[in-house]
N, C-alpha and C positions, 0 to 999 in steps of 0.2 A: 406938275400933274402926275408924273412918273413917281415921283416920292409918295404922294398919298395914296394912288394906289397899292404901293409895295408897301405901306404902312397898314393898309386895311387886308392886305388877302395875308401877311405876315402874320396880325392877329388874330386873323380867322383862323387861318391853319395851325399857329402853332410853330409855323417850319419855316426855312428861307430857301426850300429846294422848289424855286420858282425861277421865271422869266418874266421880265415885262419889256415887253420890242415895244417902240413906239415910230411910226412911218407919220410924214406930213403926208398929207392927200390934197393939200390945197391951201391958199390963202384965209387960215384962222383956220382951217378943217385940221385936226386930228386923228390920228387910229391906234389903240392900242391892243395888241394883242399879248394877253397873257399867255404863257406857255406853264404848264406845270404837267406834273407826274402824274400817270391813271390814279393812281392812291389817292390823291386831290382834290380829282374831278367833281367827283359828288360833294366835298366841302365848299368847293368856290361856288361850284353851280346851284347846290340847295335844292330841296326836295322843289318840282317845277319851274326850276330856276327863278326862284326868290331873291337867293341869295346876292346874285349876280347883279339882278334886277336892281337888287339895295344898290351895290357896289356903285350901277350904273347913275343910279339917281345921283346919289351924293358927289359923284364927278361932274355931273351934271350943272351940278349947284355954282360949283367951282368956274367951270367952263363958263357958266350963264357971267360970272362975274370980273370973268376976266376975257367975254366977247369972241370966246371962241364955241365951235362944234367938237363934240366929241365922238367916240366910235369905240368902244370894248368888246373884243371877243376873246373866249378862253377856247386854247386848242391844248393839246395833250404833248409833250413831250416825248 
């Protein structure tokens, strides 16, 4: 899961001046928090956070099919 995320904000941005921390919360529960630089922010996040929103879905997809929960938040470096 850590991979595809780092695969999709990698192509969003353009950059690899990123983080993705990933913490278990629980049996099958996930939390990933991406860190990246203020310069970023508005790339990952997307005008109303759309962006994000995508990111979320499509991990989503992932999580549904491998029977886990997911959790993504972007904080700022």
């Amino acid at each position: 899961m850590t991979d595809l995320i780092k695969y999709i904000i990698k192509n969003i941005t353009g950059s690899e001046d990123f983080e993705v921390v990933e913490n278990e919360i629980g049996e099958g529960r996930m939390e990933y928090v991406v860190k990246v630089p203020k310069e970023l922010m508005g790339i990952v996040i997307g005008k109303g956070g759309s962006i994000v929103k995508s990111i979320r879905n499509i991990v989503k997809v992932k999580a549904t099919i491998e029977k886990k929960s997911v959790n993504i938040f972007v904080e700022e470096r």
